[in-house]
C-alpha positions as CSV (number, residue, x, y, z in Angstrom):
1,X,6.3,-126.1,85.9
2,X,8.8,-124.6,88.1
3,X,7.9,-121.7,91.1
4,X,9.6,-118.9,89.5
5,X,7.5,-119.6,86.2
6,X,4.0,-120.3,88.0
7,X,4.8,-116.9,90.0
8,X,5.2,-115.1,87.0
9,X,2.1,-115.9,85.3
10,X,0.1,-115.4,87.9
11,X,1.4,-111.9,88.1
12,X,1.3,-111.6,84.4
13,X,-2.9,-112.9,84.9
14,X,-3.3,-110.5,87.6
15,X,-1.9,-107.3,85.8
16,X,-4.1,-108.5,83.0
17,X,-7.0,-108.5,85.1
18,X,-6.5,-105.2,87.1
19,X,-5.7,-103.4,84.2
20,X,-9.0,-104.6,82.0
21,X,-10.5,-104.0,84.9
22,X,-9.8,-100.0,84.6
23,X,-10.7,-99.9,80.9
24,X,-13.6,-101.2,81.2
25,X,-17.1,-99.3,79.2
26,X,-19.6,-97.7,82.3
27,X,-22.5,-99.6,82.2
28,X,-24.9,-96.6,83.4
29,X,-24.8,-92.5,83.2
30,X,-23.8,-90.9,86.5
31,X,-25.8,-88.0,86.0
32,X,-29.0,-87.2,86.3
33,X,-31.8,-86.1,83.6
34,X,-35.6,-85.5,84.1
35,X,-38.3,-86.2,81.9
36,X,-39.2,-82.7,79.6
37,X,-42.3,-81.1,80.7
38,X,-44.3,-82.4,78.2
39,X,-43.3,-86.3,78.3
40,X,-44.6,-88.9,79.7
41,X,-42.7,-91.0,82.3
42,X,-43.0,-94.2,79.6
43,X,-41.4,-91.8,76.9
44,X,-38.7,-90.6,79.2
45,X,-37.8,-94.7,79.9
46,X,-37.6,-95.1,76.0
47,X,-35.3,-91.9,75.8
48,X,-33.3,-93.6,78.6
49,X,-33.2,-96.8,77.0
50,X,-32.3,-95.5,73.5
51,X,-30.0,-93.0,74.3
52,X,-27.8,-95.3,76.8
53,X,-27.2,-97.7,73.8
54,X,-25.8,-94.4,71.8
55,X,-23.6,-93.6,74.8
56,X,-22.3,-97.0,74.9
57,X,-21.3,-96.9,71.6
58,X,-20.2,-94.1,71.9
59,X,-17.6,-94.4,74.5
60,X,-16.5,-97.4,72.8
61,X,-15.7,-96.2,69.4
62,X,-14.2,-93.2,70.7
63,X,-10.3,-93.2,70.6
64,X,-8.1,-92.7,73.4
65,X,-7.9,-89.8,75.3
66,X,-8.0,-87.6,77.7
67,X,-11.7,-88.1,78.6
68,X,-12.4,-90.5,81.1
69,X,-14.5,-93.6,79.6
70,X,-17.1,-92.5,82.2
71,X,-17.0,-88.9,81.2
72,X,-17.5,-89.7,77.6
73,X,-20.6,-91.6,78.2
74,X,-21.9,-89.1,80.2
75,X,-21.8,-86.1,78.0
76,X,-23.1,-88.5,75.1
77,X,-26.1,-89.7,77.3
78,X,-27.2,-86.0,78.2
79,X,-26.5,-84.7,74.9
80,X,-29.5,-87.2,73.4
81,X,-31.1,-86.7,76.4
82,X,-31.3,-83.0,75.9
83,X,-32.0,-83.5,72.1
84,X,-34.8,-85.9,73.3
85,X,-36.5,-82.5,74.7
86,X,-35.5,-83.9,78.3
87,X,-34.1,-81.7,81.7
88,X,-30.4,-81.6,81.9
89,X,-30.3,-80.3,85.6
90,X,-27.2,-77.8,86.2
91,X,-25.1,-77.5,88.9
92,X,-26.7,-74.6,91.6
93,X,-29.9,-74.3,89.8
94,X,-33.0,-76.3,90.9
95,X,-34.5,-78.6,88.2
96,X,-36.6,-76.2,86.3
97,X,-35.0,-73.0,86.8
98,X,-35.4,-70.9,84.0
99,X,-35.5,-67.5,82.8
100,X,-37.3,-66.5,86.4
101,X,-33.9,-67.1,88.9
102,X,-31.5,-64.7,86.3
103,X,-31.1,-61.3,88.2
104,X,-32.8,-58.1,86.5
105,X,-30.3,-55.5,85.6
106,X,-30.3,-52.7,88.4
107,X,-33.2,-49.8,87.5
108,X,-32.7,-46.3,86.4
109,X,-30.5,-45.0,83.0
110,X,-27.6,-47.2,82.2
111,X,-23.8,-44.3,82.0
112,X,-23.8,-43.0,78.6
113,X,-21.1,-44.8,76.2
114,X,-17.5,-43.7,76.6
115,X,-16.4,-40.7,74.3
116,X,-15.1,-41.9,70.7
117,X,-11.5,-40.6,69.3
118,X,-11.0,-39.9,66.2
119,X,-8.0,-39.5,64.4
């Protein structure tokens, strides 16, 4: 084999290799979930467990697009997750954070309704 030929497929082997590299399926959910108040920590591992096998196959049947391989598995993951009755934490709210941390409405008599026209 000549130079020029052995250069080129080992090139060729390394674009192969970088770009399979970028392509490749996430192998864990970079977000984080918490066990629903009612579940034990041995039902929130078999939710985990379960619902990372859907996200994997989920992000691998999914078509191309502009989701990120790693975003895709993500929102799969929490979505069962969440329909396992599990904590999807949000961003700026502490885990748990319900109905108590929404502000009240200010007191007194809310401004009448603006006047209707008729025509």
């Amino acid at each position: 084999m000549s130079m020029t030929r052995t250069s080129a497929l080992l090139i060729a082997a390394a674009a192969a290799v970088l770009t399979s590299a970028c392509a490749s399926t996430p192998t864990g959910p970079s977000v984080m979930v918490l066990p629903g108040s009612s579940k034990t920590f041995e039902q929130f591992q078999a939710d985990d467990a379960r619902c990372r096998q859907a996200a994997v196959t989920d992000a691998a049947t999914a078509k191309e697009g502009n989701v990120h391989p790693q975003q895709r598995y993500d929102m799969a993951y929490m979505q069962c997750m969440y329909a396992a009755g599990n904590q999807i934490p949000m961003a700026g709210r502490p885990p748990g954070a319900g109905a108590a941390n929404v502000p009240q409405p200010p007191a007194g008599t809310p401004p009448a309704p603006p006047p209707t026209t008729t025509r």
